[in-house]
C-alpha positions in Angstrom: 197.9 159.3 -59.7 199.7 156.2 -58.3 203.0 157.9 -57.1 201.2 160.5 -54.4 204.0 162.0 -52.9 204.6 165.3 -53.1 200.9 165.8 -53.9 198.6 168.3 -51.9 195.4 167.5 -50.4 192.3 169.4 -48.9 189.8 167.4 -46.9 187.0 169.3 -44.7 186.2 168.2 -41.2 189.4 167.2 -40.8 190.5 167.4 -37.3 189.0 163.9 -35.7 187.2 161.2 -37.2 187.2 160.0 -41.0 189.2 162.8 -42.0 191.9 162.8 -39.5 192.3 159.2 -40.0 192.6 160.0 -43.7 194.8 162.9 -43.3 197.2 160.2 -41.1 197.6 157.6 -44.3 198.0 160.6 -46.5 200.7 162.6 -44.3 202.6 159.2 -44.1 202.5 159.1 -48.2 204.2 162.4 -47.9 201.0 164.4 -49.4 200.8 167.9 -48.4 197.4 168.1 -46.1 195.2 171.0 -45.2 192.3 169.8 -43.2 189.6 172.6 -42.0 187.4 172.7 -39.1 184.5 174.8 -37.8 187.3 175.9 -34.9 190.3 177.2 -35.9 191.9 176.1 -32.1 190.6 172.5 -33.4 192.1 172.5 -36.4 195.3 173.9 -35.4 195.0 171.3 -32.6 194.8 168.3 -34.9 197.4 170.1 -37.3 200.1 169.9 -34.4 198.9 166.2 -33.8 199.3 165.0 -37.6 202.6 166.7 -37.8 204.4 164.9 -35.5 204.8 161.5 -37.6 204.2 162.8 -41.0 206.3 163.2 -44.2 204.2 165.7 -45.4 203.1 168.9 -44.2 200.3 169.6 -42.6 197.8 173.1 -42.2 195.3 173.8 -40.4 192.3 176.0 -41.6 189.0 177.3 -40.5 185.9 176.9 -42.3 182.3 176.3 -42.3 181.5 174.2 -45.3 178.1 176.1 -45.6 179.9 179.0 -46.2 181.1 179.1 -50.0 183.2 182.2 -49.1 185.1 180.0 -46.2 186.0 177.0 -48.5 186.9 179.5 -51.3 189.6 181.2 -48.7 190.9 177.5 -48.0 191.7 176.8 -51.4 193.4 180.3 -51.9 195.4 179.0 -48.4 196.3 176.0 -49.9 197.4 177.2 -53.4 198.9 180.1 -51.1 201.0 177.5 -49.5 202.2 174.8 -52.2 201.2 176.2 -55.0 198.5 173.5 -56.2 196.2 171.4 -55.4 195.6 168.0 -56.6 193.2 165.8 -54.2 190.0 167.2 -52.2 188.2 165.0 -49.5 184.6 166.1 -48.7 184.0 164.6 -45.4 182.5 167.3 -43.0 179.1 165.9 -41.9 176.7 165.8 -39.3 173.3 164.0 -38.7 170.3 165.3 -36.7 167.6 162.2 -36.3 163.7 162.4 -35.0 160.6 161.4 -36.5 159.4 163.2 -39.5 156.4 165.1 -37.0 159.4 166.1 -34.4 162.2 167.2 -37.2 162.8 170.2 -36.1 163.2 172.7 -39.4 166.4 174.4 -38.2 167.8 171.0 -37.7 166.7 169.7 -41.0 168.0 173.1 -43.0 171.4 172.2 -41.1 171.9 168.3 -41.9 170.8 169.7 -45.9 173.0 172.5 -45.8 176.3 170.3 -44.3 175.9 167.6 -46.4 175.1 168.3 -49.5 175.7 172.2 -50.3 178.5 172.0 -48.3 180.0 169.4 -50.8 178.6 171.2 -53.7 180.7 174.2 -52.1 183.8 172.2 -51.6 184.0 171.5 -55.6 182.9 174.6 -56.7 185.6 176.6 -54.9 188.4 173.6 -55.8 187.6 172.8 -59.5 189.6 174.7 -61.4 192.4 173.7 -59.2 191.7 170.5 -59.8 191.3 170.5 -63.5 195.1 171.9 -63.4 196.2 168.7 -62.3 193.6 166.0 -63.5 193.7 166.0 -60.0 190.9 163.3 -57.4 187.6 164.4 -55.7 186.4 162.7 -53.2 182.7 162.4 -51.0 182.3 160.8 -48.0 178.6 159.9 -48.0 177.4 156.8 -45.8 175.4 153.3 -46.5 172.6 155.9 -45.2 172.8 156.9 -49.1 170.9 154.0 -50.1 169.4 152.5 -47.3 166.9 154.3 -45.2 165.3 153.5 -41.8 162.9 155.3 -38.9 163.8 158.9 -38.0 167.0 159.5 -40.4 164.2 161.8 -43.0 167.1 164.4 -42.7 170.0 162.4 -43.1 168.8 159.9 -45.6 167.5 162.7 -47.8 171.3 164.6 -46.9 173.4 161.5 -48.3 171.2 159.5 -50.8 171.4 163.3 -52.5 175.3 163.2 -51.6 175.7 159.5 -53.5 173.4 160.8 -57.1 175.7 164.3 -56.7 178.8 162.4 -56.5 177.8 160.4 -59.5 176.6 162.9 -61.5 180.0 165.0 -60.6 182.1 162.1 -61.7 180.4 162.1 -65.1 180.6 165.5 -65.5 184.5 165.7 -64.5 186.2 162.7 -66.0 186.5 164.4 -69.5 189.0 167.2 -67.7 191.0 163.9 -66.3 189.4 164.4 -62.9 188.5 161.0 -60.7 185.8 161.3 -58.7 184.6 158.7 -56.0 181.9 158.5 -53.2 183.1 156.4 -50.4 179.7 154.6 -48.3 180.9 153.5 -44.7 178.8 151.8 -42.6 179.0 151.8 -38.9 182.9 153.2 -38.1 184.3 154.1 -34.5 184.2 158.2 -35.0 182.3 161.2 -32.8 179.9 161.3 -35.1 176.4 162.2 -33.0 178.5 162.9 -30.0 179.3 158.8 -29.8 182.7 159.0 -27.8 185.3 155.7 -29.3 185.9 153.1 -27.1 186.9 149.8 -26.7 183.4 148.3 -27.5 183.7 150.0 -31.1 186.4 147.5 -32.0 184.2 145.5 -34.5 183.5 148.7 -36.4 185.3 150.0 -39.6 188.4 152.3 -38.0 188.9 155.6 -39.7 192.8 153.8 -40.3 190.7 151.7 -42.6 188.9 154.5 -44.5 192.3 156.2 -44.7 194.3 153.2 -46.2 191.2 152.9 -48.5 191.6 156.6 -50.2 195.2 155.9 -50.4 194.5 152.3 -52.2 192.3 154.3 -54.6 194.5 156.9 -55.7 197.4 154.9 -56.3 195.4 152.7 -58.5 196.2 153.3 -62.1 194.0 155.5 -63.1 192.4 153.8 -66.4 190.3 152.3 -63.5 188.0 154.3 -61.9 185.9 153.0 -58.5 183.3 155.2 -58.6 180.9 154.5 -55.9 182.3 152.3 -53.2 179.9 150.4 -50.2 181.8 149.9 -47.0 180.9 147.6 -43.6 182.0 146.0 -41.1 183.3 142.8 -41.8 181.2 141.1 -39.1 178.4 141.9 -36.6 179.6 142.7 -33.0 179.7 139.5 -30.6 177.6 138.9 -28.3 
């Protein structure tokens, strides 16, 4: 894409964490940003927040990413509002973790359903959109996606499935002049589990960082495409 401004952006699980951070660098771009939420008071919550130093505009939406009918009602919103939609960010996630003989199977169901069928959702509702504009498509899946460890059955299985998807998607999209990445964080100072950020996150990947990243990526020309994409903190916290 390289000149982004003016451009309009969807990203899911917007209102704190990853996403907001990314809808921050993408507002100050001057993109035109929904973000969604499973609370519409949240969403319109971080809405008013974003808005205050952006060049863009900003919505707020409600959906549920398991709910193909939801994220099909955002992207109407969205191409309601600006009339297009160029870049979608598929960041809503959650992890539930216990040993495989404690997993409970609601939990597991929900961590499948978030994670992966949510994102399948997200690009099925936005694709056509997308192909209008040889537009960007991009999952937020986790160094979980390739390495596993003790009681993360349900989230391992969530985002290693999230990182083959993504690259399978990419494949499939790149002859309509779509660009599709998978960005793999490591550790980062978010909510995620119900971890509250504070000062002894600070060695951590900052969702400022993940933000700058996306907007790195889509101003690169786009004969170059980086396609899966591992990220960690520089160095381990000090003791």
């Amino acid at each position: 894409m390289q000149n982004i401004e003016n451009k309009t952006a969807l990203i899911t699980g917007g209102s704190k964490g990853i996403g907001y951070g990314i809808a921050e660098a993408l507002l100050a771009k001057g993109v035109n940003v929904a973000i969604t939420s499973r609370s519409q008071e949240s969403a319109d919550k971080a809405a008013e927040s974003l808005a205050k130093n952006a060049k863009g505009e900003v919505l707020g939406l409600q959906a549920d990413v398991r709910s193909f009918e939801n994220q099909q009602t955002c992207v109407n919103a969205v191409l309601d509002k600006w009339g297009k939609l160029d870049i979608v960010i598929a960041n809503a996630g959650l992890g539930h973790f216990a040993p495989i003989d404690e997993m409970e199977i609601d939990k597991w169901n929900e961590v499948i359903d978030t994670n992966l069928t949510g994102v399948f959702y997200t690009i099925k509702s936005s694709v056509e959109a997308l192909k209008k504009n040889g537009g960007y498509f991009f999952t937020i899946s986790s160094l979980a996606g390739t390495n596993f460890f003790p009681s993360g059955s349900a989230y391992n299985a969530s985002k290693f499935g999230l990182t083959g998807f993504t690259q399978s998607v990419m494949l499939d999209l790149r002859q309509h002049g779509i660009n599709v990445s998978t960005i793999m964080p490591g550790s980062v100072a978010t909510y995620f589990n119900d971890h509250e950020p504070n000062e002894d996150d600070y060695w951590k990947i900052q969702k400022e960082d993940l933000g700058k990243m996306v907007v790195d990526l889509l101003e690169m020309n786009p004969r170059t495409l980086p396609s899966k994409i591992e990220v960690r903190p520089s160095r381990p916290p000090q003791k």
